[in-house]
Each structure stands twice: as C-alpha cells, then as structure tokens.
C-alpha angles and dihedrals in degrees: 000000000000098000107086106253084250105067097042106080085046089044088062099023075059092041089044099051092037092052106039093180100038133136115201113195121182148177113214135143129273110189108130094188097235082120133063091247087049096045094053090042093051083044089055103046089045090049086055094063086250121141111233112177094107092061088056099047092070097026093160133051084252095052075067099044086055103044085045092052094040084048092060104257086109094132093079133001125173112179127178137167101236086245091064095040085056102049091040112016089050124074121238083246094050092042084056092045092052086041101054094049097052124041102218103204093178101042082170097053085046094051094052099042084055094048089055096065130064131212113200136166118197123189119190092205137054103253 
C-alpha cells in the first residue's frame, strides 16, 4: 500500500523477468472503503499523513491476482483475504490453538480487520 500504483506492475514485471523461476508472496491491505470499517480505516490512515493511494489501486483480493498476473507471475496465483486463509487454510486444531492463547472480546472487529488485508503468493513457473 505504500508503493505508488505506478511502480508496482514495473517493479514485478523487473522482479519476474529478473527471476525467471521466482515465487512472491505478500501480505497488503484490500479495503476498498466502500464500507463504514474501510472508510474509517482509509480516514485513519489519511489522518495519519499516510498515502494511501496504493492501497486503492488493488482494493479487492482479485485487483492482486491481476496486477500479479500482469506482473508476470501468471503460472500460478493464490490469493486470500486473511479472513478467508484463517477459516479455510487453518486447521480446526490450528484455529483453536490460535483461539486458546488469545481472548477475542469483538469477534466482529476482528473479523473485519481481518477481511481488510490479503495474503497472496504468485510463481512465474510451473513448479
């Protein structure tokens, strides 16, 4: 979210081509502001003196699956909201791992938070 939107499809088309065989994988955010947690959270981050302009130019887990597969990493592109990799990448055990060492008092505000940030991982080969 911090890279202007401009350098970031040269930035992995130059990683890509660089790196024939490489995998990127990366954690950003994906709130798009177009509801009252991402608005606040936009708002926040703004506030703070923070641009944010990166952060709206791939709003949605899909924005990243283009700009990765624009960027050369076509081969192979898994891309989940951290909400999603916790309820279905997880295990039950892990989840309740997880669970047991931390008390969550706003399941909801968690859940949103969560919802607001991608994980993806992007390969430009096959294997």
């Amino acid at each position: 979210m911090y890279l202007p939107p401009a350098t970031r499809p040269p930035l992995f088309l130059a990683l890509s081509t660089t790196f024939p065989t490489s995998t990127v994988t990366l954690y950003d955010t994906i709130c798009d502001g177009r509801r009252g947690f991402g608005r606040m959270m936009l708002k926040n981050l703004r506030n703070a003196g923070l641009d944010v302009a990166g952060m709206a130019s791939t709003p949605t887990v899909a924005a990243w699956r283009e700009l990765l597969e624009g960027g050369g990493y076509g081969a192979k592109v898994e891309a989940v909201s951290m909400l999603t990799a916790y309820s279905k990448v997880l295990s039950g055990k892990e989840r309740a791992w997880g669970e047991g060492r931390e008390m969550l008092d706003e399941v909801e505000e968690w859940e949103m938070i969560m919802g607001c940030y991608v994980l993806a991982s992007a390969s430009n080969h096959a294997n």
